[in-house]
Backbone as JSON Lines, residues from 0, in Angstrom:
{"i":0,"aa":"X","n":[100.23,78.41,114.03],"ca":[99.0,78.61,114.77],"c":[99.22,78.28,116.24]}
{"i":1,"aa":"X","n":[98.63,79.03,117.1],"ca":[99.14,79.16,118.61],"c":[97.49,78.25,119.48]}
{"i":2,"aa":"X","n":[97.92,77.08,120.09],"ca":[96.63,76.81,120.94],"c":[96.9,76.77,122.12]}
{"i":3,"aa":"X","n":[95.65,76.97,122.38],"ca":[95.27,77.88,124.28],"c":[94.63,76.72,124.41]}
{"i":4,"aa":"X","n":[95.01,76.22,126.02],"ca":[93.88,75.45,126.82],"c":[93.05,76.22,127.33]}
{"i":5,"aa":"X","n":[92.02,76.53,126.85],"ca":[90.99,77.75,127.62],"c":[89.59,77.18,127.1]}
{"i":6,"aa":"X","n":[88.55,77.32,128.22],"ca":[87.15,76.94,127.91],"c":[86.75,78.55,127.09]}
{"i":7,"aa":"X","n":[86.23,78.26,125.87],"ca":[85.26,79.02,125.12],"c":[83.98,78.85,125.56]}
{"i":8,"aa":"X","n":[82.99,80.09,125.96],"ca":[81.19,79.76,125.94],"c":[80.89,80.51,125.03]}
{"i":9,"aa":"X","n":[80.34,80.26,123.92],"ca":[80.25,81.41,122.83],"c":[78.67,81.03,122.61]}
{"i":10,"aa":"X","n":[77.95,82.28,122.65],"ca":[76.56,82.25,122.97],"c":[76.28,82.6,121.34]}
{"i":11,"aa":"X","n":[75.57,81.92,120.97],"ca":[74.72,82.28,119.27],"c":[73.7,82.89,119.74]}
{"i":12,"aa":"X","n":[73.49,84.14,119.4],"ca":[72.18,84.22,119.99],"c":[71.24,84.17,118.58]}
{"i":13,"aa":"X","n":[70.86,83.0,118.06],"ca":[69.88,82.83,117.11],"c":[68.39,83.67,117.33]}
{"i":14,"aa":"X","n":[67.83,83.52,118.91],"ca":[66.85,84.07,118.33],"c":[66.75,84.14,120.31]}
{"i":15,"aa":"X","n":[65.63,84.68,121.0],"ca":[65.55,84.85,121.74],"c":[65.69,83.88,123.14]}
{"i":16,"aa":"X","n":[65.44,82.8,122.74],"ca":[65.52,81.63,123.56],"c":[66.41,80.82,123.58]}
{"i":17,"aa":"X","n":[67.45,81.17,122.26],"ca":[68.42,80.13,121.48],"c":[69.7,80.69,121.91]}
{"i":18,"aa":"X","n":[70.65,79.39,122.43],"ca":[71.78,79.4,122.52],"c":[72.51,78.31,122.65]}
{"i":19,"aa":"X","n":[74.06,78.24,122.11],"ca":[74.65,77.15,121.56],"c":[76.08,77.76,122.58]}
{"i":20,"aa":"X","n":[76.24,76.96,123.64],"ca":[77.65,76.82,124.21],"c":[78.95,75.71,123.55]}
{"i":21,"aa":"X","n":[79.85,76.26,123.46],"ca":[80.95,75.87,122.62],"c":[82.06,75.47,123.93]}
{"i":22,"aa":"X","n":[82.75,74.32,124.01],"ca":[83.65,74.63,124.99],"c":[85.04,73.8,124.68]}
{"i":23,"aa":"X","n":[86.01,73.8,124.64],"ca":[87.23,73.1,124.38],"c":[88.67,74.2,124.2]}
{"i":24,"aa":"X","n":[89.2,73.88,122.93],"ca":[90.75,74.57,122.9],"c":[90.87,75.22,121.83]}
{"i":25,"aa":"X","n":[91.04,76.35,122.4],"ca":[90.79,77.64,121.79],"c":[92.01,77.73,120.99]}
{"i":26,"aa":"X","n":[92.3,78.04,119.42],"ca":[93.2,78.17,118.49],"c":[93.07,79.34,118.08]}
{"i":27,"aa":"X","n":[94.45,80.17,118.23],"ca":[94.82,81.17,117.58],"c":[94.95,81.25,116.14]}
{"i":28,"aa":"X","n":[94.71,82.2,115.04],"ca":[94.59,82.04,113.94],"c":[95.48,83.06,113.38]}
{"i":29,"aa":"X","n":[95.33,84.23,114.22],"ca":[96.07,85.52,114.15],"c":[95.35,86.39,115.2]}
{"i":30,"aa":"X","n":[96.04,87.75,114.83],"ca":[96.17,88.89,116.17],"c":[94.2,89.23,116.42]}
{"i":31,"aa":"X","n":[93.45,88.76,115.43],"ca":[92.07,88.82,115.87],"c":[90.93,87.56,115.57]}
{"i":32,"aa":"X","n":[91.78,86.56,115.63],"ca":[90.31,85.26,115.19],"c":[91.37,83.97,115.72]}
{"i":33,"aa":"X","n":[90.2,83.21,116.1],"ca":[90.34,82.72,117.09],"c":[89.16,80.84,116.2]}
{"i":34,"aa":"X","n":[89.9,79.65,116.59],"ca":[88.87,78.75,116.23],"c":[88.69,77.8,117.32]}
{"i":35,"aa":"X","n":[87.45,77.84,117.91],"ca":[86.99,76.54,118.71],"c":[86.12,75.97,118.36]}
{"i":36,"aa":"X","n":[86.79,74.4,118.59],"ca":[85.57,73.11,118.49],"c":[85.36,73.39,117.54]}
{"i":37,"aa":"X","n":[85.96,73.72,116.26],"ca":[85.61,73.95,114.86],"c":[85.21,75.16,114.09]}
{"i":38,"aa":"X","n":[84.59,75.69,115.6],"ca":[83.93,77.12,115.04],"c":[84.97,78.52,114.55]}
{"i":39,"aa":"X","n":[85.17,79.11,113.67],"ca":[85.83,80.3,113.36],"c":[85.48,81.52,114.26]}
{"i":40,"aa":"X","n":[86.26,82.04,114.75],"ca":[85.55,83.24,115.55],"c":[86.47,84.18,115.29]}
{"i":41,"aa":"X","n":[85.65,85.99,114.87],"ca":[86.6,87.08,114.69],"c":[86.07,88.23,115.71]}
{"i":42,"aa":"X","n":[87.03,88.98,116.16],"ca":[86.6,89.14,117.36],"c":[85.95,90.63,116.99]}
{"i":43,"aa":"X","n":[84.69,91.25,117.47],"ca":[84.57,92.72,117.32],"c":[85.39,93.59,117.3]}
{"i":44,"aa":"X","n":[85.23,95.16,116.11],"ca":[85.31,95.81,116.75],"c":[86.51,96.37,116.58]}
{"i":45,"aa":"X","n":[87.99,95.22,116.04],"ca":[89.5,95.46,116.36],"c":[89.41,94.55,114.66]}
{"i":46,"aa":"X","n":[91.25,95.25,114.51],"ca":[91.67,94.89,113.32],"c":[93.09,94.58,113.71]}
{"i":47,"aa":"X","n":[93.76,93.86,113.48],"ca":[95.09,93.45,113.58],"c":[95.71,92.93,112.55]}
{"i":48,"aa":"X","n":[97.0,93.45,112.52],"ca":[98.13,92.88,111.95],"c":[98.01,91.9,111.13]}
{"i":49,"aa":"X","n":[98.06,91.17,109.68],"ca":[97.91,90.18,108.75],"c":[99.04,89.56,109.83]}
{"i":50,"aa":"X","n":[98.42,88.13,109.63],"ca":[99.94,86.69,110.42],"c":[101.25,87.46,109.9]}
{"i":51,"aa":"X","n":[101.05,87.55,108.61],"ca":[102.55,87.98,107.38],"c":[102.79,89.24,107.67]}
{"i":52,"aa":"X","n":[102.2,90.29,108.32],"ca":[102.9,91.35,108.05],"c":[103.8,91.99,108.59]}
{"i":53,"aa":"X","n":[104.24,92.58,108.16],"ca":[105.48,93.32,108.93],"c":[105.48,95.23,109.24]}
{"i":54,"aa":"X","n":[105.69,95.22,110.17],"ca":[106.04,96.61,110.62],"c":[107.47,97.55,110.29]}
{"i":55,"aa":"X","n":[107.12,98.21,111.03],"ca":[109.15,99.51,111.45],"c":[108.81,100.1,112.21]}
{"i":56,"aa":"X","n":[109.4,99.27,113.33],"ca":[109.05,99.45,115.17],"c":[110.71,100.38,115.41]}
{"i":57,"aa":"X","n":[110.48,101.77,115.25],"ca":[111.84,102.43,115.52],"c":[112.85,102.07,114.58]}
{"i":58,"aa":"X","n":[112.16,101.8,113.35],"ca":[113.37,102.19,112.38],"c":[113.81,100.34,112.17]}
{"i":59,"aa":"X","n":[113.6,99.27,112.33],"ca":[113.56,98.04,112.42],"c":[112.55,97.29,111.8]}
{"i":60,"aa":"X","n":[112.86,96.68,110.84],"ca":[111.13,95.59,110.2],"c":[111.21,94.57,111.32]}
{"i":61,"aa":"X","n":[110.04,94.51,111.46],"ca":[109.64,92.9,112.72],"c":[108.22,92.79,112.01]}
{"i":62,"aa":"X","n":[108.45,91.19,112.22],"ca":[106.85,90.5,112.53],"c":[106.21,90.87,113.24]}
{"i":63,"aa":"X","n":[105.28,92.12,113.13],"ca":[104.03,92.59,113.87],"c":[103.1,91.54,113.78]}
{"i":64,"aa":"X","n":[102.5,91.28,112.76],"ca":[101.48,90.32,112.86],"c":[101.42,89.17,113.32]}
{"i":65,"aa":"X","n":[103.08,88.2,113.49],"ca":[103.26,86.83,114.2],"c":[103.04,87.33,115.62]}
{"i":66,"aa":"X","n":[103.78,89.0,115.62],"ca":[103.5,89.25,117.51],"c":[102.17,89.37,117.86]}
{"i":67,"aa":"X","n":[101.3,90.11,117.12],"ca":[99.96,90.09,117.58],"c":[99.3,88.72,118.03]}
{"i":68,"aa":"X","n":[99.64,87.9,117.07],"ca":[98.63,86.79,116.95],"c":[99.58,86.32,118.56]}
{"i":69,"aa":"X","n":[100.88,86.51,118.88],"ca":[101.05,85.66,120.16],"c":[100.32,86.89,121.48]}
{"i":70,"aa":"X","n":[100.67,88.01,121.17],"ca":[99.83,89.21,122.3],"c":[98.23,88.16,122.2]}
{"i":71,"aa":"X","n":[97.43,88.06,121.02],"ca":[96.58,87.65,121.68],"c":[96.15,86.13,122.28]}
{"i":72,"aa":"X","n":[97.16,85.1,121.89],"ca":[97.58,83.91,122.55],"c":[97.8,84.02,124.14]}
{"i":73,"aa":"X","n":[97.95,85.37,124.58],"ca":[98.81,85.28,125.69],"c":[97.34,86.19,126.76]}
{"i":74,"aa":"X","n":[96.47,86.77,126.14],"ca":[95.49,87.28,126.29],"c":[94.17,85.76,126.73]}
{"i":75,"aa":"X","n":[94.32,85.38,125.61],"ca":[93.37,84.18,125.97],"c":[93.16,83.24,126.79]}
{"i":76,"aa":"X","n":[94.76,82.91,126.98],"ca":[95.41,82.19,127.87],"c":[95.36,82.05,129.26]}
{"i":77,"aa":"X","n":[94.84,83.02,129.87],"ca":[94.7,84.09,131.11],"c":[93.49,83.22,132.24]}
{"i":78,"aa":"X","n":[92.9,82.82,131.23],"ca":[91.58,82.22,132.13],"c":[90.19,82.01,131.12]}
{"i":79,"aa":"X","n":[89.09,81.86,131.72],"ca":[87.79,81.4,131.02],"c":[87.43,82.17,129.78]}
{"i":80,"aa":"X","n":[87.76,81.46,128.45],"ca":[87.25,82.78,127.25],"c":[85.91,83.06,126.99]}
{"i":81,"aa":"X","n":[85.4,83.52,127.68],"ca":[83.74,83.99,127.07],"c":[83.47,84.62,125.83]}
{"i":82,"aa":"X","n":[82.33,84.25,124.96],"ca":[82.06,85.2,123.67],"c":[80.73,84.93,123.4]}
{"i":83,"aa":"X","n":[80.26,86.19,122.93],"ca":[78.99,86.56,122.81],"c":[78.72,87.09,121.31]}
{"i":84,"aa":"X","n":[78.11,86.36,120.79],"ca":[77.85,86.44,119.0],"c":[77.14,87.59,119.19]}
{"i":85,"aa":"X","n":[77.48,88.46,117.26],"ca":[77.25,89.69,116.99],"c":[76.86,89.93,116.06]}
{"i":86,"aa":"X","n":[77.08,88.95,115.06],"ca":[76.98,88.76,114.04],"c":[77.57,87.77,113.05]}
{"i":87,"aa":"X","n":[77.71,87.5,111.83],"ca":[78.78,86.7,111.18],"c":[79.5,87.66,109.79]}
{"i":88,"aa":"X","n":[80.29,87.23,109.46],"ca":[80.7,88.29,108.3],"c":[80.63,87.26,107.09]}
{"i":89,"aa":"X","n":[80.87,87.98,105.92],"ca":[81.27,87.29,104.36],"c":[81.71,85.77,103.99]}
{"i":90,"aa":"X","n":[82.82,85.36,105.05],"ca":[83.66,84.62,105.17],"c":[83.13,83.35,105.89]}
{"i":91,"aa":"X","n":[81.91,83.74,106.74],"ca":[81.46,82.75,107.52],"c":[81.8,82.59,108.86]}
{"i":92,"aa":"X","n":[82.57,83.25,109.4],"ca":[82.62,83.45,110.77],"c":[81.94,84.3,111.64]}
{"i":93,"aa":"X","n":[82.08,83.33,112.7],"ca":[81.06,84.35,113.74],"c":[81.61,85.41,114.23]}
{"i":94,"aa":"X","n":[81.56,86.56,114.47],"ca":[82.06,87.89,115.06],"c":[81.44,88.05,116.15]}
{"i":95,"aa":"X","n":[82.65,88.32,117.56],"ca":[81.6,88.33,118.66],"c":[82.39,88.89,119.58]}
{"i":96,"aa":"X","n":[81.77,89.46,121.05],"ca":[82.65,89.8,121.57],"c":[82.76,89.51,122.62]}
{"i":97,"aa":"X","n":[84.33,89.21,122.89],"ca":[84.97,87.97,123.65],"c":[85.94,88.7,124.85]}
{"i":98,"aa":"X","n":[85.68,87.82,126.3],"ca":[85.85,88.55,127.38],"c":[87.02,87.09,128.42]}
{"i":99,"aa":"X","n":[88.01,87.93,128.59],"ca":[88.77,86.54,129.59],"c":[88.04,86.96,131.09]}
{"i":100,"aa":"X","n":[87.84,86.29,131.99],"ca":[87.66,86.87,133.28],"c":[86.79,87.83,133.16]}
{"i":101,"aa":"X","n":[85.98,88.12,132.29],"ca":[85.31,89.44,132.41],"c":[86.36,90.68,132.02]}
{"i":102,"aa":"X","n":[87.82,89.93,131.18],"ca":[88.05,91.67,130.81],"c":[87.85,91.12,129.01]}
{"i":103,"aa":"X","n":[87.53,92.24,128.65],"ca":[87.42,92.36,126.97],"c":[88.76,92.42,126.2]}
{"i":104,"aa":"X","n":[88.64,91.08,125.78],"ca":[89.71,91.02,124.87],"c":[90.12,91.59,123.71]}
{"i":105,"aa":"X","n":[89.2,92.18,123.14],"ca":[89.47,93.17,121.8],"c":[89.92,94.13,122.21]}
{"i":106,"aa":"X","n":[89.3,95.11,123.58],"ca":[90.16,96.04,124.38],"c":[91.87,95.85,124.86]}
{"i":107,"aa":"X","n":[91.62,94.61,125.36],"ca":[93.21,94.59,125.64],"c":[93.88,94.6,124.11]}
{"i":108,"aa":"X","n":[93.78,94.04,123.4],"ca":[94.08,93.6,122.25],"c":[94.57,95.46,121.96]}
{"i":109,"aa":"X","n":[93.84,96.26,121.66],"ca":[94.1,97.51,121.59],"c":[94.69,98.23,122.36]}
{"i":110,"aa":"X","n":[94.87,98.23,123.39],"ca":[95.44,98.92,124.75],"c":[96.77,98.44,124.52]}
{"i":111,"aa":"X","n":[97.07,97.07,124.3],"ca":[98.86,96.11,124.23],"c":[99.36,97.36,122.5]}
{"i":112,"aa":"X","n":[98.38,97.49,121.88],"ca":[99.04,98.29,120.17],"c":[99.26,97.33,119.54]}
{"i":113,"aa":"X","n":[98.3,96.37,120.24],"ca":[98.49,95.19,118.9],"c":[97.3,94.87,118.02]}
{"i":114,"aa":"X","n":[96.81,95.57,118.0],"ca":[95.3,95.77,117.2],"c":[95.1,96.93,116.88]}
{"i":115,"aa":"X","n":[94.46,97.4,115.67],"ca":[93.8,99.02,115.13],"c":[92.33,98.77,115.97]}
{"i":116,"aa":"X","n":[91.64,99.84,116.08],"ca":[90.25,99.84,116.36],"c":[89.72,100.13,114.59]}
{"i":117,"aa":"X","n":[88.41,98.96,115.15],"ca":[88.0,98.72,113.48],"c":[86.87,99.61,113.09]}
{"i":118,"aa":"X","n":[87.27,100.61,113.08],"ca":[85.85,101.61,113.04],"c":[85.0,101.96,112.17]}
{"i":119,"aa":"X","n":[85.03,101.17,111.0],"ca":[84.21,100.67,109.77],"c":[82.89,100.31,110.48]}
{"i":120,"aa":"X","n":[83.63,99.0,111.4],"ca":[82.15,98.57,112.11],"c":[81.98,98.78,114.01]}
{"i":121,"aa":"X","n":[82.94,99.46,114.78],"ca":[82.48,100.0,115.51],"c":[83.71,100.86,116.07]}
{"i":122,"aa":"X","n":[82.72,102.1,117.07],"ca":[84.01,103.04,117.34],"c":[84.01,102.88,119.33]}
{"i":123,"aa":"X","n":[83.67,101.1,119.7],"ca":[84.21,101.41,121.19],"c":[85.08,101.33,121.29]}
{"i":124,"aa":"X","n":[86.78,101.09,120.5],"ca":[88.1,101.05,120.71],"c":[88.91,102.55,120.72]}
{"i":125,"aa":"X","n":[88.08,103.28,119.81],"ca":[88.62,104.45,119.45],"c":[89.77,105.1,120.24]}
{"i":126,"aa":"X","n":[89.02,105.59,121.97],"ca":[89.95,105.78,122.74],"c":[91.25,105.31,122.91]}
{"i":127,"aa":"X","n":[91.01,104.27,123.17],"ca":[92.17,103.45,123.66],"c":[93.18,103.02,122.51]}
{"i":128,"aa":"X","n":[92.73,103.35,121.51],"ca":[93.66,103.61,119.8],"c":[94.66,104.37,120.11]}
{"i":129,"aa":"X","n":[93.52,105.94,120.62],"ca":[94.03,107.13,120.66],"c":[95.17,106.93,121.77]}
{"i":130,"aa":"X","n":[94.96,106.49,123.0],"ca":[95.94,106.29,123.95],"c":[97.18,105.28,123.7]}
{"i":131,"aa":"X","n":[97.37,104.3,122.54],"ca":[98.41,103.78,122.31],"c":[98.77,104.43,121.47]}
{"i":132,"aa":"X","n":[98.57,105.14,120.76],"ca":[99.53,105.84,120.09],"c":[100.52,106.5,120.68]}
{"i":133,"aa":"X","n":[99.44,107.21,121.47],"ca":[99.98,108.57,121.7],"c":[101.5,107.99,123.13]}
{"i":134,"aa":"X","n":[101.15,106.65,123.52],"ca":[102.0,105.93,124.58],"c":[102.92,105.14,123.21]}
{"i":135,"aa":"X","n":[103.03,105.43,121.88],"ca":[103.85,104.47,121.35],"c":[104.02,102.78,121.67]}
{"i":136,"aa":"X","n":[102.78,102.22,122.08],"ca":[102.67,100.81,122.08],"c":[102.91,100.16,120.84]}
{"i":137,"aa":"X","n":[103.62,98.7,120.85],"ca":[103.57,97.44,119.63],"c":[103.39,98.62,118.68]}
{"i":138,"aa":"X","n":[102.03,98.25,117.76],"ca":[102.68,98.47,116.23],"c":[102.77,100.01,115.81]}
{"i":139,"aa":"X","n":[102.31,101.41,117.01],"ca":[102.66,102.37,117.3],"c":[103.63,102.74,117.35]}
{"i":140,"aa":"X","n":[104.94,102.17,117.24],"ca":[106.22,102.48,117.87],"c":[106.89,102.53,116.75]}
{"i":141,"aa":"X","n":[106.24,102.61,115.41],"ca":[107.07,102.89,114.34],"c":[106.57,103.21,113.29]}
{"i":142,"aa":"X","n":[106.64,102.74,111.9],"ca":[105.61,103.12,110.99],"c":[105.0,101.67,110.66]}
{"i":143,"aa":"X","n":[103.53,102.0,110.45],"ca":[102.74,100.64,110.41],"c":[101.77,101.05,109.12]}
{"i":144,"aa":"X","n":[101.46,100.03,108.36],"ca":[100.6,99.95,107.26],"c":[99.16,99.31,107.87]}
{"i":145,"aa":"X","n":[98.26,99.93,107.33],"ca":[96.47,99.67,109.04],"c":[96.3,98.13,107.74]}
{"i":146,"aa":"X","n":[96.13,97.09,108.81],"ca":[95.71,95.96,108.23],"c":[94.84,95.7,107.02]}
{"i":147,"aa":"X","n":[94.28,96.87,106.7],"ca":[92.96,96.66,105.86],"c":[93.79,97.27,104.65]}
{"i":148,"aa":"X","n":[94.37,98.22,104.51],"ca":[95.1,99.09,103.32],"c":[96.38,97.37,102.87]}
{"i":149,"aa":"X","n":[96.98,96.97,104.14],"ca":[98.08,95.86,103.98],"c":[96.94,94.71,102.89]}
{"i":150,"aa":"X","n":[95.9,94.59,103.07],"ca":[95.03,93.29,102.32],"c":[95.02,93.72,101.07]}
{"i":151,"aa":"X","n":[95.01,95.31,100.9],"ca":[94.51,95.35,99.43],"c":[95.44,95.8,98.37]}
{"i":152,"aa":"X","n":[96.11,96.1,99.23],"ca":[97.68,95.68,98.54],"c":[97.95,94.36,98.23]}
{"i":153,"aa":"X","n":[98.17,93.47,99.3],"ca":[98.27,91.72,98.87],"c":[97.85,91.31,97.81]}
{"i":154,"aa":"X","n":[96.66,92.06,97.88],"ca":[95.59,91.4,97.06],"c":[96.11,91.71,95.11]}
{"i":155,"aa":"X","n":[96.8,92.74,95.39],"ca":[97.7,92.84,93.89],"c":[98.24,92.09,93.44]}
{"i":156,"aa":"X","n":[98.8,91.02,94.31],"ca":[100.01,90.65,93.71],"c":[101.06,90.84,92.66]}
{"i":157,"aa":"X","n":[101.63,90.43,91.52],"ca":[102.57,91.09,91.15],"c":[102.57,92.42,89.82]}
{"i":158,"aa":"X","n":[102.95,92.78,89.3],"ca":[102.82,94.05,88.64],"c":[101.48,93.19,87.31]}
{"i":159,"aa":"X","n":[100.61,94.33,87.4],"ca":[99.65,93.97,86.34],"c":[100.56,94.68,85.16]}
{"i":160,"aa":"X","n":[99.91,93.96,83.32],"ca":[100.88,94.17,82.25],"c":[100.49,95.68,82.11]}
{"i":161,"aa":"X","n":[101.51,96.58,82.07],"ca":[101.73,98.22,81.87],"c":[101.86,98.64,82.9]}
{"i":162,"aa":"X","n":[101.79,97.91,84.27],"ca":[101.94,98.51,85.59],"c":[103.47,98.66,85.98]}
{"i":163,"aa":"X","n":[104.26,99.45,85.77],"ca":[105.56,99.19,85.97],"c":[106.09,100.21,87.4]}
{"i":164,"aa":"X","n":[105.18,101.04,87.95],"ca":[106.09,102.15,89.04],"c":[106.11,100.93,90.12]}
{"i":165,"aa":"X","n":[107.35,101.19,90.54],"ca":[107.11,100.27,91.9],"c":[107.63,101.3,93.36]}
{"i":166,"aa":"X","n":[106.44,100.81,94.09],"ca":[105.89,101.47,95.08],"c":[106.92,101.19,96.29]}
{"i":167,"aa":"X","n":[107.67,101.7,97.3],"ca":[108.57,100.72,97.82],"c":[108.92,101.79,99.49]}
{"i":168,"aa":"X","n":[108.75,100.56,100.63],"ca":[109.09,101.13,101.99],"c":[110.73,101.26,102.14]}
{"i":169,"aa":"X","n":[110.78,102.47,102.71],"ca":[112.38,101.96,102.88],"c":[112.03,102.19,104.59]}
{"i":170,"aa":"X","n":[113.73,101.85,105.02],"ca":[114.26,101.38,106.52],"c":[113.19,102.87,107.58]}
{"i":171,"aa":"X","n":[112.81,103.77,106.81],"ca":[112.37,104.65,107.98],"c":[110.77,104.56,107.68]}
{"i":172,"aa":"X","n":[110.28,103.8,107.3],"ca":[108.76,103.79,106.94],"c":[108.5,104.47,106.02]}
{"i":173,"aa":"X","n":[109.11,105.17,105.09],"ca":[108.69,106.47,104.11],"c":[108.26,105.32,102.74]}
{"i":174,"aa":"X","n":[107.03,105.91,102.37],"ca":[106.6,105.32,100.89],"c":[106.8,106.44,99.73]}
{"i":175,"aa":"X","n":[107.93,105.27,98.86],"ca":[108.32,105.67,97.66],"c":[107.91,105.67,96.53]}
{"i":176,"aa":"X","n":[107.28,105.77,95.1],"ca":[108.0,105.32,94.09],"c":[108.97,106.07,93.13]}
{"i":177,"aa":"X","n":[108.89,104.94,92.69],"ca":[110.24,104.54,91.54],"c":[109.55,105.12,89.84]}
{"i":178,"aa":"X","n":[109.89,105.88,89.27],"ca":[109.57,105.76,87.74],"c":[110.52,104.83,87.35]}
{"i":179,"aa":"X","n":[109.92,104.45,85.94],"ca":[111.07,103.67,85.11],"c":[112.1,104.86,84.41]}
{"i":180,"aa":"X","n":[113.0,104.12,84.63],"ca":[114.28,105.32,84.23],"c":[114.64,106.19,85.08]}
{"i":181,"aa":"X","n":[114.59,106.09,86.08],"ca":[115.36,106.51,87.41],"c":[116.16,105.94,87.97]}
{"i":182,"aa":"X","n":[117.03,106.65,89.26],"ca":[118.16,105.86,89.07],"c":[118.11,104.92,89.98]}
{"i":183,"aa":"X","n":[117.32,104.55,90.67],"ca":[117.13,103.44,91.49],"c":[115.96,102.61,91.1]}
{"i":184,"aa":"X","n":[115.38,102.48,90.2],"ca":[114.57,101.86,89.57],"c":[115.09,100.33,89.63]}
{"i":185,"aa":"X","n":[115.91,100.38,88.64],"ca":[116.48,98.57,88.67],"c":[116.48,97.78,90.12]}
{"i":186,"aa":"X","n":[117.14,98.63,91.15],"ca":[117.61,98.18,92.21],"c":[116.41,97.74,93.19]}
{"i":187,"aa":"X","n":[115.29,98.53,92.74],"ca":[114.23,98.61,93.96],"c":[113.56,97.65,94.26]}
{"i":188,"aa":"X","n":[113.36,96.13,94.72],"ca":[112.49,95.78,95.28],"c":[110.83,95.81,95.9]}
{"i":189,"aa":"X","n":[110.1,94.92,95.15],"ca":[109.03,94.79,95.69],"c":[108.17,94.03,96.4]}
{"i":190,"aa":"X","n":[108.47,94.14,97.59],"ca":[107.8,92.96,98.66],"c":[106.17,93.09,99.22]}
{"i":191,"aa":"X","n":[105.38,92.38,98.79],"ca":[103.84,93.0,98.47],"c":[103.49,92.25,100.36]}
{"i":192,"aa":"X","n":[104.35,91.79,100.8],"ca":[104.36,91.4,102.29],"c":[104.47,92.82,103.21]}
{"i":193,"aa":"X","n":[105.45,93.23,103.01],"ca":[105.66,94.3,103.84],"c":[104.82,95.54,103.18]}
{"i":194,"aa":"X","n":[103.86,95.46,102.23],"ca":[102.89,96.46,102.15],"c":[103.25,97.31,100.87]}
{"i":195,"aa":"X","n":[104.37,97.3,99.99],"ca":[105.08,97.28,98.81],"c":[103.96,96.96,97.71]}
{"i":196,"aa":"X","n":[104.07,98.01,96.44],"ca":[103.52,97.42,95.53],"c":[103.79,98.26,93.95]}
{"i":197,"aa":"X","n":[103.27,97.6,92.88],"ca":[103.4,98.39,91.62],"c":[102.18,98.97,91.65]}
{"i":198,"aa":"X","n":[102.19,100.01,90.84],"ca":[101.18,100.86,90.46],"c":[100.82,101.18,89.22]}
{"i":199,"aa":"X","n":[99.87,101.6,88.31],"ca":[100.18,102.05,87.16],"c":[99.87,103.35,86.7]}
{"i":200,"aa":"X","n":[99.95,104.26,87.71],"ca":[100.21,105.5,87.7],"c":[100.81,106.43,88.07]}
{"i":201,"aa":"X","n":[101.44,107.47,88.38],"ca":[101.75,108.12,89.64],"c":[100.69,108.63,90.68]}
{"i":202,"aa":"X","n":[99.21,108.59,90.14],"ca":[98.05,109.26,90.68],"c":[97.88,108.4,91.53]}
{"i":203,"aa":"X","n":[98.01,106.89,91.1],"ca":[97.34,106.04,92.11],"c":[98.22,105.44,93.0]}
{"i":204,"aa":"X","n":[99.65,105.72,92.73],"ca":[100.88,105.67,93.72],"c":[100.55,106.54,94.81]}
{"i":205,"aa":"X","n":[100.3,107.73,94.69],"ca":[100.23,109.04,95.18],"c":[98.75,108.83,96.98]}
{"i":206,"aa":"X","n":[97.95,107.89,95.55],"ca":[96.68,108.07,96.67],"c":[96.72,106.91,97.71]}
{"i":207,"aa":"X","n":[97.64,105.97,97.26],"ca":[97.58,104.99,98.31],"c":[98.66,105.72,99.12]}
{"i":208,"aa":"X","n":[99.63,106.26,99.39],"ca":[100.77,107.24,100.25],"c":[101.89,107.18,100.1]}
{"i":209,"aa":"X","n":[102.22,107.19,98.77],"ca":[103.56,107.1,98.28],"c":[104.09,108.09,97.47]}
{"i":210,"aa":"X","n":[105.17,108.49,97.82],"ca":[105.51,110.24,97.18],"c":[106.97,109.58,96.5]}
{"i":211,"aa":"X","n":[106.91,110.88,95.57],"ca":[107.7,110.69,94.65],"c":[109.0,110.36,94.58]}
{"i":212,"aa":"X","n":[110.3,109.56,94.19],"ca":[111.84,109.28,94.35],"c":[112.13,110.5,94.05]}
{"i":213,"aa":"X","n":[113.25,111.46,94.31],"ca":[113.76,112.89,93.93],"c":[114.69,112.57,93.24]}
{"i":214,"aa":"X","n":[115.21,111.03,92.84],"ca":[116.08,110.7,91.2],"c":[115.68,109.26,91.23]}
């Protein structure tokens, strides 16, 4: 976990008159949440990289997600963190959106390619998605699994009983599987970190984006 000496003002806006300033040392959690003075904060808007996950930045696995979480260490770092509550989510954190100097940190956060724009719940990143790609920024620059597809994979963990295809990245980003009784079956590895997983179909191999071994 990465900590920033940076003043947080994070405005609750409870109700029209109501507000709660927060101020001390701002802790990195990962590439989008952030904890001060106790409080959990996730930032609008942007989705980043799991801490654990890993990319293929040009054909190379790297810690995308340890880099994000320091891209946005290095973001925060900059000067006064302002944040303005938006809401809270499931989990209990406040969601808000958070500005160094007056620039928007979820924006930079997206502009560096170290964040997806989270467009479930809003589409002001969209652009600037569109423009790191297309500039091959951070996790652009190779093949990347979108943070939210990487959770629900995790969330498998290891082969359920009859689940035996295993689902598997190789060195160029391409998603595989494996039947049983093929010839790389034994050999194949499944790392549910790097976005890897069993399946128990070929249908549902297929729909998460994994095409077939040709032996």
């Amino acid at each position: 976990m990465l900590i920033i000496r940076s003043t947080l003002v994070l405005l609750l806006l409870a109700g029209p008159a109501a507000a709660l300033t927060l101020s001390g040392q701002a802790r990195v959690t990962d590439g989008d949440s952030l904890v001060i003075a106790g409080e959990r904060v996730r930032l609008f808007g942007i989705d980043a990289p799991e801490l654990a996950q890993r990319c293929d930045a040009s054909g190379r696995d790297w810690a995308c997600g340890a880099w994000a979480a320091e891209v946005l260490a290095g973001i925060v770092g900059r000067g006064v963190l302002a944040c303005e509550a938006v809401d809270t989510d499931r989990y209990g954190r406040t969601v808000a959106r958070c500005a160094v100097s007056g620039r928007d940190v979820g924006a930079a956060m997206v502009q560096a390619g170290a964040a997806t724009a989270y467009a479930k719940y809003s589409r002001d990143y969209i652009g600037l998605e569109r423009d790191a790609k297309a500039q091959a920024r951070g996790i652009w620059s190779g093949a990347v699994t979108a943070p939210g597809e990487y959770r629900k994979v995790a969330k498998r963990g290891p082969a359920p009983q009859g689940c035996q295809i295993k689902g598997n990245i190789n060195a160029k980003g391409v998603r595989i599987y494996h039947m049983p009784g093929q010839r790389d079956y034994a050999a194949t590895r499944v790392s549910v970190a790097k976005g890897e997983a069993y399946f128990c179909s070929a249908a549902e191999a297929r729909a998460a984006g994994f095409r077939a071994a040709r032996r």
